[in-house]
Backbone bond lengths (Angstrom), bond angles and torsions (degrees), N, CA, C in turn:
res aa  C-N    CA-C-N  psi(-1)  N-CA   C-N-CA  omega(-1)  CA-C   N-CA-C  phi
1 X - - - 1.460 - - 1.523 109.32 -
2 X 1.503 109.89 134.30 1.493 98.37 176.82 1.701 112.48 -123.46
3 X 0.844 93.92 104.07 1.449 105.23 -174.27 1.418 120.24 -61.74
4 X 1.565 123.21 -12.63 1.192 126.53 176.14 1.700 119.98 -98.41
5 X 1.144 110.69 -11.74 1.790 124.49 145.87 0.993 103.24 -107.02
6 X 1.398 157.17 -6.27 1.164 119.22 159.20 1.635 123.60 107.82
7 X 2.102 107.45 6.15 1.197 119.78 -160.27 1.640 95.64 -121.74
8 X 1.520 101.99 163.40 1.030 116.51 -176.39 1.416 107.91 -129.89
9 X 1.711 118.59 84.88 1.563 125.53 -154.87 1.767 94.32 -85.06
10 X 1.663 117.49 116.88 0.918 122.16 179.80 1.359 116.28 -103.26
11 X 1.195 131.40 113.75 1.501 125.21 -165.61 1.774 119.48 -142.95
12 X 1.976 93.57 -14.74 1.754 92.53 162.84 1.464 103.20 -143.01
13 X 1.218 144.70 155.10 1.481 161.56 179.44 2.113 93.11 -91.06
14 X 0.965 79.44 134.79 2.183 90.61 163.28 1.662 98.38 -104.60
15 X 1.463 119.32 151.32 1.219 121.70 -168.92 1.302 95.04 -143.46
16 X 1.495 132.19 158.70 1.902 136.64 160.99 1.686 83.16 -93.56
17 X 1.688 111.47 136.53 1.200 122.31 161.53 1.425 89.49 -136.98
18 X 1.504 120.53 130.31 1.662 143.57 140.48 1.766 83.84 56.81
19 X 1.183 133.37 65.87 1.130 136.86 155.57 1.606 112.89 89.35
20 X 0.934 114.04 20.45 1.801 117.83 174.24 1.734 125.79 170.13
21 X 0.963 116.57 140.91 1.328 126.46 -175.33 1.942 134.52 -48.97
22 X 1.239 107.85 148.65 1.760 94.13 -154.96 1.614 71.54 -168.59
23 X 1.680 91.79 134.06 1.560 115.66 -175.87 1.938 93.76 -89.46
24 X 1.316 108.77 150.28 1.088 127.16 167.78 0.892 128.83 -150.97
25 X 1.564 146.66 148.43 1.513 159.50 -164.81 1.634 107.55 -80.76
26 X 1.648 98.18 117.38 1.793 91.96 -160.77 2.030 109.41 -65.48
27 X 1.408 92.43 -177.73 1.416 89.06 -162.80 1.685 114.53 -72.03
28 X 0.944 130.50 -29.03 1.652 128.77 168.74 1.100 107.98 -123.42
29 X 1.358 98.02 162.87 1.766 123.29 -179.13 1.559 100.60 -43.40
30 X 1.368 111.06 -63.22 1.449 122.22 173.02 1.354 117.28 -13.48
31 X 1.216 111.10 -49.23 1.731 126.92 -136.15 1.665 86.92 -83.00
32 X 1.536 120.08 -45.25 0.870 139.18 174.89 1.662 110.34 -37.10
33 X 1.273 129.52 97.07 1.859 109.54 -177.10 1.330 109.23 167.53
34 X 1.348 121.65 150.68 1.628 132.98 -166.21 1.272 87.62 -90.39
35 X 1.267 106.64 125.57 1.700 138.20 168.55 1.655 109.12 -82.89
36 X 1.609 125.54 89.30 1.426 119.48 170.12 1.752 116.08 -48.65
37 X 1.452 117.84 138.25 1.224 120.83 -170.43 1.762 104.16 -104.89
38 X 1.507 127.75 136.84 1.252 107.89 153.73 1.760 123.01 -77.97
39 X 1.264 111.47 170.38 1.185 122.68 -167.48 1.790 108.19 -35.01
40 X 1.848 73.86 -69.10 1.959 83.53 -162.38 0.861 116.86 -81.00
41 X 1.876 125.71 -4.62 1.762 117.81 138.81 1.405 108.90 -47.92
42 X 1.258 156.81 -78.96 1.312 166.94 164.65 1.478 96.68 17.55
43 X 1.706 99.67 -73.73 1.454 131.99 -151.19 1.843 95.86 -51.92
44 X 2.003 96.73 -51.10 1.670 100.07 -165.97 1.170 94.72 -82.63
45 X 0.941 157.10 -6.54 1.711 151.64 176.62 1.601 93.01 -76.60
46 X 1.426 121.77 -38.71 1.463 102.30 -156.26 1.736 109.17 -92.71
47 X 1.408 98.08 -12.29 2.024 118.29 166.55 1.285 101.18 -74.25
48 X 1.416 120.05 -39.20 1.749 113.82 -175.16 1.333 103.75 -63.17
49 X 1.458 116.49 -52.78 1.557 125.77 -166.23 1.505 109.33 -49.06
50 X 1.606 126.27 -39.50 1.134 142.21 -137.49 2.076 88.72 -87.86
51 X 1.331 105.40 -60.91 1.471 122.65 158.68 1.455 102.35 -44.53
52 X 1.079 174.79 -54.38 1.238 152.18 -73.65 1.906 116.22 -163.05
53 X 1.251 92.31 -68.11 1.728 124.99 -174.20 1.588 108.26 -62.62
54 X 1.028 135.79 111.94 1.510 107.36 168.86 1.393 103.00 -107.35
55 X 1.696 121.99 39.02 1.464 103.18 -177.74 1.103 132.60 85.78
56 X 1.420 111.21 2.67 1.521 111.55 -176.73 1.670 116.71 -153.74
57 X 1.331 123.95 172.53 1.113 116.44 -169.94 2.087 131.55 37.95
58 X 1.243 130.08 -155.04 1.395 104.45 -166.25 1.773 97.19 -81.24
59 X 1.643 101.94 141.42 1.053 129.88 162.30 1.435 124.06 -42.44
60 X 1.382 115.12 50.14 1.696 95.92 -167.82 2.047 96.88 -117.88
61 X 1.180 109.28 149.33 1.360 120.57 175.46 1.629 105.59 -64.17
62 X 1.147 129.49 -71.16 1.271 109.20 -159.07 1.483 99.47 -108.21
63 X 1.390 100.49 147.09 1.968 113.15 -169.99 1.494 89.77 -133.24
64 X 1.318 87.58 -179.05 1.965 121.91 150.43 1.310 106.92 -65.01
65 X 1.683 106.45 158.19 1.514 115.02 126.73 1.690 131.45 -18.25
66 X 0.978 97.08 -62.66 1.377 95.85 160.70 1.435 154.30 -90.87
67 X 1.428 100.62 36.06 1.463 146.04 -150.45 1.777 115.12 20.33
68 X 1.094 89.82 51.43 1.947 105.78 -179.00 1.817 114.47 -118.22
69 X 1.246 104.64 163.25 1.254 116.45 178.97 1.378 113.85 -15.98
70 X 1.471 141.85 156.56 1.490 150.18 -172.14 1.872 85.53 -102.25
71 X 1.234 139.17 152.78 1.105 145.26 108.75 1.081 138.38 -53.65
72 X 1.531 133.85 101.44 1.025 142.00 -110.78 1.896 88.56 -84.44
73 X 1.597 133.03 -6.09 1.267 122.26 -170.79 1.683 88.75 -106.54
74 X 1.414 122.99 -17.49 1.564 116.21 176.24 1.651 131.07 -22.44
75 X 1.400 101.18 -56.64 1.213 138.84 165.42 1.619 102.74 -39.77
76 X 0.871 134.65 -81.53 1.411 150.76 -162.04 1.601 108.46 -59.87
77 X 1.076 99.48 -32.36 1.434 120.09 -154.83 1.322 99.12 -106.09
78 X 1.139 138.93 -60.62 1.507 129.80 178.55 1.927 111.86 -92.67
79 X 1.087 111.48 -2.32 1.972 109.46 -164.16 1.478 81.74 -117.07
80 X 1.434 110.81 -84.59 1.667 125.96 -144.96 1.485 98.38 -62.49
81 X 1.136 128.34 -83.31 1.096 143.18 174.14 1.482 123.03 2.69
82 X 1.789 110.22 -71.71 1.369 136.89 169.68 1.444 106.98 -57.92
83 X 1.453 137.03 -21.85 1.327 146.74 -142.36 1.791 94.55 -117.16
84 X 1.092 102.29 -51.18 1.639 114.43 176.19 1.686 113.88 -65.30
85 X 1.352 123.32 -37.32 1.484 119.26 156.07 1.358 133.25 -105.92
86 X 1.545 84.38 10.83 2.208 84.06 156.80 1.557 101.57 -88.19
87 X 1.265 122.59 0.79 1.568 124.56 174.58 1.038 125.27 -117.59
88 X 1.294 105.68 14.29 1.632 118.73 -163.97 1.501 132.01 18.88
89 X 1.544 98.82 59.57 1.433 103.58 162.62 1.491 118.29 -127.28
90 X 1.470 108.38 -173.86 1.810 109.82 172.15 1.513 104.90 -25.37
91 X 1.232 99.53 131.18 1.572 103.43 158.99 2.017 119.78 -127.98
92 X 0.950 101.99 13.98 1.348 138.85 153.05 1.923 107.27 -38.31
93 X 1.148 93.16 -58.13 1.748 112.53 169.98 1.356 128.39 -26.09
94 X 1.085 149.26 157.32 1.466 121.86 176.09 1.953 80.03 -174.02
95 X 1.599 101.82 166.55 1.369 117.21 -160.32 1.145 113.45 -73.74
96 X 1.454 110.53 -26.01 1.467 107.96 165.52 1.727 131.29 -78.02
97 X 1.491 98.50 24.30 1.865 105.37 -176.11 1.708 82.92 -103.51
98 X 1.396 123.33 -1.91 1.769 111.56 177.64 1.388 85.98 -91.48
99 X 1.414 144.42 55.60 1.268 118.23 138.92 1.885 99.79 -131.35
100 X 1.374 113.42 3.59 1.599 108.86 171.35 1.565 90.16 -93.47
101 X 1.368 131.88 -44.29 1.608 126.76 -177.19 1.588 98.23 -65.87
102 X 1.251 155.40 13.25 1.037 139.72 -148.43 1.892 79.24 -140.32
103 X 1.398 104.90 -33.18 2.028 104.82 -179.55 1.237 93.49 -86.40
104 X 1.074 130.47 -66.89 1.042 124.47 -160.94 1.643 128.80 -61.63
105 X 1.701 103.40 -21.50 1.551 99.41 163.96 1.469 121.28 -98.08
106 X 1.683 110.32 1.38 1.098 114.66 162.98 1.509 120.06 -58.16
107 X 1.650 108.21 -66.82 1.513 119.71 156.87 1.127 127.18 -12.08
108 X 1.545 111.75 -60.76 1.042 126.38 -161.15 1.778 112.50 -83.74
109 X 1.473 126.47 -4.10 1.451 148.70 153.87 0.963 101.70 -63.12
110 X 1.664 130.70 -41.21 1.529 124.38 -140.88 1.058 122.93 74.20
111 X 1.402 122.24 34.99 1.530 121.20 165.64 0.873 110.40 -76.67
112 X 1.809 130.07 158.58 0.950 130.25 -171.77 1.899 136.26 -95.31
113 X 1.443 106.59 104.96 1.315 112.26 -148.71 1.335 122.30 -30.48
114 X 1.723 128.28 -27.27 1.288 138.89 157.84 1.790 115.31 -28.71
115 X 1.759 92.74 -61.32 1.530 109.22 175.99 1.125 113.43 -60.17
116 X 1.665 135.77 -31.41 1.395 120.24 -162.11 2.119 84.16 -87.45
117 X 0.957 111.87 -57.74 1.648 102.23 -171.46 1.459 112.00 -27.57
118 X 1.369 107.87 -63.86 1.624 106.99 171.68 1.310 118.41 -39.30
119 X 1.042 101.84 -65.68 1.929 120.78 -177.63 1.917 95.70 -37.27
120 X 1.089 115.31 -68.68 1.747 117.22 -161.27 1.878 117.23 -86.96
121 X 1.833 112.07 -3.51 0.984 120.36 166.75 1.697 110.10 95.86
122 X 1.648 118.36 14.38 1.240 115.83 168.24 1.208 139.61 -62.68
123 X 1.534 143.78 147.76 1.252 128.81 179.52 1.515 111.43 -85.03
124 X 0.953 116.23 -23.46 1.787 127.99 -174.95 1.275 98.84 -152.83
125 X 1.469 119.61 137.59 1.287 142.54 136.72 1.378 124.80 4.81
126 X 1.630 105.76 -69.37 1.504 126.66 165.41 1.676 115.76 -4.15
127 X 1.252 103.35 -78.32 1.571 124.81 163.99 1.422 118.02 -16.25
128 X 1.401 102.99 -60.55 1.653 109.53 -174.52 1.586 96.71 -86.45
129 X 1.039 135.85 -41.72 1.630 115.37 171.32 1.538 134.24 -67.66
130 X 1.490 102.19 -22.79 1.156 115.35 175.44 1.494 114.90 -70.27
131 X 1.442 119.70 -31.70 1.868 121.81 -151.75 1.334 82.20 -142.31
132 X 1.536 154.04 6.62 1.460 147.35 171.56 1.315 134.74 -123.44
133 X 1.405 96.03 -45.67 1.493 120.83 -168.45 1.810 104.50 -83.48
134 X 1.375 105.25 103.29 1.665 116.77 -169.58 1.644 101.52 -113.27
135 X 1.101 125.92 128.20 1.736 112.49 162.59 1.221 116.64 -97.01
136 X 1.507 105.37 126.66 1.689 118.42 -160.23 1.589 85.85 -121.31
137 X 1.324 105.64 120.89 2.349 115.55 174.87 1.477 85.95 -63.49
138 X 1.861 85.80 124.47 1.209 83.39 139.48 1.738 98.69 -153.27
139 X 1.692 87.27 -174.80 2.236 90.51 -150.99 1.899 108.52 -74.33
140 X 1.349 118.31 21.00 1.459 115.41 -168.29 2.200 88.27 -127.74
141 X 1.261 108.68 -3.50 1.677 110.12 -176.46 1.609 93.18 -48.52
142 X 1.445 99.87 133.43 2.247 98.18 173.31 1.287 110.90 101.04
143 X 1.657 109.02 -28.51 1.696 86.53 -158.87 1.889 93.34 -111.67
144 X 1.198 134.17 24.98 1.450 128.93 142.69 1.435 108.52 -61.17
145 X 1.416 115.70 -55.48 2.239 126.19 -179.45 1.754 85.21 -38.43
146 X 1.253 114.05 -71.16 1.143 119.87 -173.58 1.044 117.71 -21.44
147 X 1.467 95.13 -67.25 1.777 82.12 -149.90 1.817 101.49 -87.13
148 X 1.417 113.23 -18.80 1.543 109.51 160.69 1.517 123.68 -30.10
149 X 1.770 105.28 -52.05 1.687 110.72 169.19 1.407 112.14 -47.49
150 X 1.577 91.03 -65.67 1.578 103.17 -179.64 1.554 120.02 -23.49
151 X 1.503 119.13 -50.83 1.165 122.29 -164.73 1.146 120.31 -63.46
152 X 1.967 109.52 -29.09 1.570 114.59 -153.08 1.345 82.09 -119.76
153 X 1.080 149.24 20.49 1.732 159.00 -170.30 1.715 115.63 -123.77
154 X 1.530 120.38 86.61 1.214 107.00 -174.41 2.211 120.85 -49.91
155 X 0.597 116.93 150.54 1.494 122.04 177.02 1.256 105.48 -44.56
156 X 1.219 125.89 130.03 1.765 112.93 -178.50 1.343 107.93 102.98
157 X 1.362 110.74 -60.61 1.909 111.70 -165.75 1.061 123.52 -47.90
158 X 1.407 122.19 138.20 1.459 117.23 -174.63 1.083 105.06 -117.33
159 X 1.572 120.70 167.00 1.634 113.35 -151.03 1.846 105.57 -71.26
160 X 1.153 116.48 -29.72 1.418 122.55 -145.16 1.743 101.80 -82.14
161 X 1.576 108.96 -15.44 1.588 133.40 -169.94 2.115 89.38 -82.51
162 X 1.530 101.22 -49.08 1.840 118.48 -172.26 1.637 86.49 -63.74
163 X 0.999 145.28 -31.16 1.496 130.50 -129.08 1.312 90.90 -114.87
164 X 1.694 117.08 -45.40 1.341 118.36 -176.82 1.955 114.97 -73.38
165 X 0.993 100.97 -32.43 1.688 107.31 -177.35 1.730 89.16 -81.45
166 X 0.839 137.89 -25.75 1.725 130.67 159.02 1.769 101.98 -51.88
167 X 1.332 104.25 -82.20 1.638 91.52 -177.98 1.600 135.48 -57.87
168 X 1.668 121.11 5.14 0.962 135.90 161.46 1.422 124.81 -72.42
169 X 1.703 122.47 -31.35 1.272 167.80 155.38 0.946 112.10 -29.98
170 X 1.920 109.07 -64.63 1.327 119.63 -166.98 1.785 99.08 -100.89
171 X 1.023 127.87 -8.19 1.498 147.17 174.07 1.764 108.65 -55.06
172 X 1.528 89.63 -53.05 1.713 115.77 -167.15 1.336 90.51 -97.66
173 X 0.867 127.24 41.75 1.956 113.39 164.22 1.700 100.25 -115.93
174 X 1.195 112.37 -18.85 1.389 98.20 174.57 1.488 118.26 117.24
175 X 1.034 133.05 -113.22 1.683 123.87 178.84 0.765 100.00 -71.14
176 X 1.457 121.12 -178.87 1.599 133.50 -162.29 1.782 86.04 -119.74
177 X 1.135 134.08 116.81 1.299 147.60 149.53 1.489 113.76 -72.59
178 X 1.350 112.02 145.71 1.717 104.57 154.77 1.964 112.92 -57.49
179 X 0.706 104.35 -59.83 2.124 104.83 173.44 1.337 96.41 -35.02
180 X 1.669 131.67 -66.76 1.267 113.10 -167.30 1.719 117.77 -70.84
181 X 1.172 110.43 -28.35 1.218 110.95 -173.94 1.940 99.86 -65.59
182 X 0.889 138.52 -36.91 1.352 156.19 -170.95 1.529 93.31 -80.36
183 X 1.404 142.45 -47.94 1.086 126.37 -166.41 2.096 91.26 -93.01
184 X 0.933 143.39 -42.38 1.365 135.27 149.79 1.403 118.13 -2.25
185 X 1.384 106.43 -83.47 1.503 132.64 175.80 1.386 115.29 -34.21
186 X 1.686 100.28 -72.77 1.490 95.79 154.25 1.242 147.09 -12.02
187 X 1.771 90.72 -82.60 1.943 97.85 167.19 1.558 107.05 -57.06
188 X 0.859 148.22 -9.89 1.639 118.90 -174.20 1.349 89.79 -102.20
189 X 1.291 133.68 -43.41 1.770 127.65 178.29 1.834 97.09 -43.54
190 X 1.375 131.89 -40.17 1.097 110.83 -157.72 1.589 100.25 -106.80
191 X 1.163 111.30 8.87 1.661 129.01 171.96 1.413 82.68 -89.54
192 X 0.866 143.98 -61.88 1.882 135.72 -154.64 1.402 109.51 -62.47
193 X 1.812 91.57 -53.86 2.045 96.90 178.66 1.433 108.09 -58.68
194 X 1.022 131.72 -53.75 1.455 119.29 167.22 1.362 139.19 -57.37
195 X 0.624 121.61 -14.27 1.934 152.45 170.97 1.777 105.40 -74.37
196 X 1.479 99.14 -51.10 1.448 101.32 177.78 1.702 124.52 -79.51
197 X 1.652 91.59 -28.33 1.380 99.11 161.96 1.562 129.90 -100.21
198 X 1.291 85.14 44.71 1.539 107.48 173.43 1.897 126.92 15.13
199 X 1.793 90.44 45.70 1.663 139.40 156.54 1.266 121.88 -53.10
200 X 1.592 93.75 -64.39 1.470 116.40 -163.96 1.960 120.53 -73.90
């Protein structure tokens, strides 16, 4: 872990085998990969460490009592657990549902789905759309397209003014290619639909 960029270089898994712990090579290539950190994770990782570390043996932030390996149900069992019915809710929950709240509020920022795969160790995308990716209405749906046009669309311009300085573009490039002739064609098909829908 490097706490001074801010990454979390993942490159072996710790496992319980037949009564004690043994490093191993995680299960896909994927798994393999620097985890970007936000800030004020950084910040509480580096207060945990301070509590935690005494300087010796493996470097890891959170231990035992006896400043050794976590058991991977510890967590659940002495933190989450007790925490979930002093509030009286589901306790069903367990520490590993902070990595679907961790996709799913990523998503829900607009991060970019490429980044969250990396970020959580996926091989494809698929994964997070299949078991994450939910569409929840809400009153701003449409107006990102928007304002994307908006940006590259002087104030005023109307499409048929955008459409024609496009085929001027491909006009002034010089020989006639099959690509340009195809991107030509194009623009005037979508010069017409707009023209007819009295857009242009």
């Amino acid at each position: 872990m490097n706490l001074v960029n801010g990454v979390v270089q993942i490159r072996k898994t710790i496992v319980f085998v037949n009564g004690g712990y043994v490093y191993k090579k995680p299960k896909t290539e994927s798994s393999i990969r620097d985890v970007k950190l936000p800030r004020f994770v950084v910040e509480a990782l580096r207060e945990q460490r301070k509590r935690t570390w005494k300087g010796e043996g493996d470097n890891f932030v959170f231990v035992n009592k006896e400043g050794r390996h976590l058991h991977r149900h510890t967590l659940n069992r002495t933190v989450i657990t007790p925490a979930l019915k002093k509030i009286k809710t589901a306790t069903h929950i367990s520490v590993r549902d902070t990595r679907a709240s961790y996709i799913t509020n990523a998503l829900d920022r607009n991060e970019r789905m490429s980044f969250i795969q990396k970020q959580v160790g996926h091989t494809t995308t698929r994964m997070i759309v299949d078991h994450y990716y939910r569409h929840v209405p809400a009153p701003d749906d449409g107006d990102r397209l928007e304002g994307a046009w908006n940006s590259t669309t002087p104030k005023g311009c109307r499409f048929s003014s955008v459409l024609k300085k496009g085929i001027k573009m491909v006009e002034a490039a010089g020989v006639e290619s099959e690509s340009r002739l195809l991107a030509k064609k194009q623009i005037h098909q979508a010069l017409t639909v707009f023209q007819a829908l009295g857009t242009g």
